[in-house]
C-alpha positions in Angstrom: 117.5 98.7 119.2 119.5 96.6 117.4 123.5 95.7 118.9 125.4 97.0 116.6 128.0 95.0 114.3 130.9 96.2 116.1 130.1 95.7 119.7 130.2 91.8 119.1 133.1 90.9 117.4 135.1 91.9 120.1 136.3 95.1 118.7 136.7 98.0 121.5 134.9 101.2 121.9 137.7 103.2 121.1 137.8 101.9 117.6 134.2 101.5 117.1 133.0 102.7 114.0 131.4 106.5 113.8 128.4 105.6 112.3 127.5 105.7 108.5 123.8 107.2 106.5 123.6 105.3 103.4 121.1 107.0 101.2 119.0 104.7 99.4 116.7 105.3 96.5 113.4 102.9 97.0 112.4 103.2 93.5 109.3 104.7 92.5 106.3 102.4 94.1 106.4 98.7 93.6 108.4 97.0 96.4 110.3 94.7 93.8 111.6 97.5 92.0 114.4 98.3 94.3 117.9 97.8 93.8 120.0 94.5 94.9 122.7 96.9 96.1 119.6 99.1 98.2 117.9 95.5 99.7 121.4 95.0 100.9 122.2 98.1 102.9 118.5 97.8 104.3 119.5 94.5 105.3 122.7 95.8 107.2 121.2 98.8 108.6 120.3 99.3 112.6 118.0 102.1 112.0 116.1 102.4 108.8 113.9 105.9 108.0 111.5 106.0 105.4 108.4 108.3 104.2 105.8 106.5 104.5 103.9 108.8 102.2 106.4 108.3 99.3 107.8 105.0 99.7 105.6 101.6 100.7 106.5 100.0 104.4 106.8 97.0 101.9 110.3 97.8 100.9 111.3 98.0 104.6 110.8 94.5 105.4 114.1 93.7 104.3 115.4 95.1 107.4 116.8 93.2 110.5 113.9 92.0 112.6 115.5 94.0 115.3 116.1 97.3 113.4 114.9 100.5 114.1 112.2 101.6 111.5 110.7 105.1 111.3 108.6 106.6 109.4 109.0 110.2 108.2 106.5 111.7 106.9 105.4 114.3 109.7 109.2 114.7 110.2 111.3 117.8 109.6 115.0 117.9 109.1 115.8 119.0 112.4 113.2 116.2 113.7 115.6 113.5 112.5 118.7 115.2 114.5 118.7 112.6 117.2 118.8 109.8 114.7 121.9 111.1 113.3 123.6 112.0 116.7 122.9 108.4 118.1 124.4 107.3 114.7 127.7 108.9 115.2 127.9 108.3 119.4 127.1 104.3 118.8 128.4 103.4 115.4 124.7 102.6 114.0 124.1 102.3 110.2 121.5 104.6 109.3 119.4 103.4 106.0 117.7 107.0 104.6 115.1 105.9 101.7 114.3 108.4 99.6 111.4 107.9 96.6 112.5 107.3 93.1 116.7 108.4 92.9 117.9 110.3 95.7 119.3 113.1 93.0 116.1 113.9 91.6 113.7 115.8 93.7 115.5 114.2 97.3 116.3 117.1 99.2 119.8 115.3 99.5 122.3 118.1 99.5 120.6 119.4 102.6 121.0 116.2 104.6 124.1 115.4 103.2 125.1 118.9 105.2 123.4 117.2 108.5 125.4 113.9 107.7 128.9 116.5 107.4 128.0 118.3 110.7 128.5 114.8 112.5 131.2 113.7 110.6 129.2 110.6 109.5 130.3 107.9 106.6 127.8 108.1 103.7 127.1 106.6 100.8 124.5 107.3 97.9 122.7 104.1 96.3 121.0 105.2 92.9 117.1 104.2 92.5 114.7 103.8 89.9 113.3 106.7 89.1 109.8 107.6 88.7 110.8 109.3 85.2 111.8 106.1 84.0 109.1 103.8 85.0 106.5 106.2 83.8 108.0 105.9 80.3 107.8 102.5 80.6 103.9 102.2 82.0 103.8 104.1 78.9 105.8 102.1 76.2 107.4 105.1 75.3 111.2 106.3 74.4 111.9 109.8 75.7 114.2 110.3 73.6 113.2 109.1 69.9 115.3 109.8 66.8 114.6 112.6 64.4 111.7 113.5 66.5 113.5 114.4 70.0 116.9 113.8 71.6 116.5 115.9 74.4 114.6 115.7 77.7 114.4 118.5 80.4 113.3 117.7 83.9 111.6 120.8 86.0 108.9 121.9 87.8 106.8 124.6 88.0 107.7 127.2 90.8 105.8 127.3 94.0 106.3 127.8 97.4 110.2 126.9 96.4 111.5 129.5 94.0 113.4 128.7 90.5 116.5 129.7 89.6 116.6 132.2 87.1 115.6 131.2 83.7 114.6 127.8 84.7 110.6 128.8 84.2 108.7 126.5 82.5 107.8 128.7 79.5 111.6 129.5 78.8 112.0 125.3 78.8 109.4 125.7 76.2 110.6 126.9 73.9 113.3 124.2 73.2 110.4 122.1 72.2 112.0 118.8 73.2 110.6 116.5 75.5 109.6 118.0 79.1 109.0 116.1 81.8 107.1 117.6 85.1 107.4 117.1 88.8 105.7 118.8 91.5 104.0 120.9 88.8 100.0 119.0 88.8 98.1 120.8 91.4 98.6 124.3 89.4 97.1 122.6 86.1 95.8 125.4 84.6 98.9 127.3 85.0 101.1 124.5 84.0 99.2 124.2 80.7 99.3 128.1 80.4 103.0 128.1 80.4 103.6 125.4 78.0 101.4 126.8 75.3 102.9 130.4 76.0 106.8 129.0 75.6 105.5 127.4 72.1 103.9 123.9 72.4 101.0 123.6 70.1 97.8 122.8 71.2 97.8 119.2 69.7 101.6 118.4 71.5 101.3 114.7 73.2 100.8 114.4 77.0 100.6 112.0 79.3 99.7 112.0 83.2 101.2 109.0 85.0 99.9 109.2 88.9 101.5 106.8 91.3 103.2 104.7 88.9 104.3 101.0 89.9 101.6 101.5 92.9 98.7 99.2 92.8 96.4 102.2 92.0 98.8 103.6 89.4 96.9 105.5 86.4 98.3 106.6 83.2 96.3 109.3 80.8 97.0 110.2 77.2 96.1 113.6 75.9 96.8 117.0 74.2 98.2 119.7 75.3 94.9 121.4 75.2 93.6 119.2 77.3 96.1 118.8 80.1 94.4 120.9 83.2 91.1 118.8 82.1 92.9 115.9 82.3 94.3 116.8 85.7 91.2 118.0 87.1 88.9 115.0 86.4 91.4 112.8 87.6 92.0 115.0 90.7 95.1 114.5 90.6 97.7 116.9 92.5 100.1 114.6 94.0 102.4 112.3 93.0 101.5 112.7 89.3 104.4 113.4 86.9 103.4 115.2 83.8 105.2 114.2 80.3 104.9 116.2 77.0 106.4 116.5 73.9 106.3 114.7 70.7 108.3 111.9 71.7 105.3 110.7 73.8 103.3 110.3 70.5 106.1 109.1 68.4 104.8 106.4 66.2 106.7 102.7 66.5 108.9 102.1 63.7 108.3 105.6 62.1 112.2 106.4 62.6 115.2 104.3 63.3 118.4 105.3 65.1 121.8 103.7 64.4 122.5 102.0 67.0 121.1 98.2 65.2 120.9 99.8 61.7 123.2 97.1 59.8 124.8 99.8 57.8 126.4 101.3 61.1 130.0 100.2 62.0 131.1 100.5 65.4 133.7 99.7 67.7 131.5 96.7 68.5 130.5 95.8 64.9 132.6 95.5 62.3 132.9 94.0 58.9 135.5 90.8 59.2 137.8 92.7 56.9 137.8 95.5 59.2 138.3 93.6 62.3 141.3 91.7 60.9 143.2 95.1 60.6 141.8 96.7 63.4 143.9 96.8 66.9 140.9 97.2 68.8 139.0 95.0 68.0 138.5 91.7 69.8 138.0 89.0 67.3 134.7 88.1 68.5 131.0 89.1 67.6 
């Protein structure tokens, strides 16, 4: 176990630290896609849990050689109790990785309630999400102008029960780009409730399974042909499912404003405008 911080710099028990969880998003696969800020609270961490299922031991090697490292995949909350009562009776900095961003699909609220319970210091340090680097195995904007400016993220319900009115087929029917978790072991279902809430047949899809992981795979197809597509892949976990026409959009078939040299901004401005203008800075 490592000696924590406080108990060599000659600091005394009774104002030793009460321990801290920081909550760190390991990114969605590749080791090298985690955050500077998350290698650095690895780095200061005297216990460090991770599930190994989810996140590569990789990423954990930027722990002290004499940290604590768990994995904890067969763990349940409850199993990880003593971790966070040692944390608060010796001052140790607990590193929890989650995969992808803590927020989406973490299970944080419920440990930030075990982190409460124990009056522990916490922080939350954003990840890469798997969302994001599955648009970008694909080359593909989520949100493309004129086509779609608008993306849902959801699941299909299962063992966990949705809210009401969260169903897929009432996400549908917006139309807009849908992108979903937890949902590819049900394929025929999931393709069911897409074309009931109003996709047509021919709506893009793409299945990205482990992406960023060495064997990451990334299919294109129709909506059609989605619970195919699932099925010959076998793929059931860790597989996010993208449709919507913004995963078809064509490059260069629309342009948004943002670089259109015709758009003035608070950034961009004719010189005549600038000389006038109080907030702007004088520079390009």
């Amino acid at each position: 176990m490592r000696t924590p911080a406080h108990a060599s710099n000659g600091v005394t028990p009774e104002a030793a630290p009460r321990g801290r969880v920081t909550f760190v998003g390991a990114g969605p696969g590749a080791p090298d896609l985690l955050t500077l800020r998350g290698r650095d609270r690895i780095a200061a961490a005297d216990v460090v849990i991770y599930p190994g299922s989810l996140v590569p031991a990789e990423v954990t090697t930027h722990a002290p050689p004499d940290a604590e490292v768990l994995d904890s995949r067969a763990q349940t909350l409850e199993g990880l109790a003593d971790v966070y009562d040692r944390a608060r009776a010796e001052g140790l900095h607990v590193a929890r990785l989650a995969s992808g961003d803590p927020s989406l699909y973490g299970a944080l609220v419920e440990q930030l309630a075990e982190v409460a319970v124990r009056d522990l210091d916490w922080e939350v340090v954003a990840g890469v999400s798997s969302l994001g680097a599955a648009a970008a195995a694909l080359g593909a904007e989520l949100t493309v102008p004129e086509v779609a400016q608008s993306t849902i993220l959801t699941r299909l319900a299962t063992a966990t029960p949705m809210p009401e009115g969260e169903d897929v087929r009432a996400f549908a029917a917006h139309g807009t780009t849908m992108a979903l978790f937890l949902s590819a072991k049900r394929s025929k279902r999931l393709e069911a409730e897409l074309r009931a809430g109003g996709y047509p047949p021919e709506t893009p899809c793409a299945v990205v399974y482990r992406v960023t992981w060495p064997d990451e795979a990334v299919h294109r197809c129709r909506l059609d042909e989605l619970a195919a597509t699932l099925r010959a892949g076998g793929y059931v976990r860790h597989t996010l499912v993208l449709v919507g026409d913004a995963i078809g959009a064509t490059p260069g078939a629309t342009r948004s404003h943002l670089y259109d040299p015709g758009f003035r901004h608070h950034s961009r401005l004719g010189p005549a405008v600038r000389a006038t203008d109080p907030g702007g800075s004088g520079t390009g």
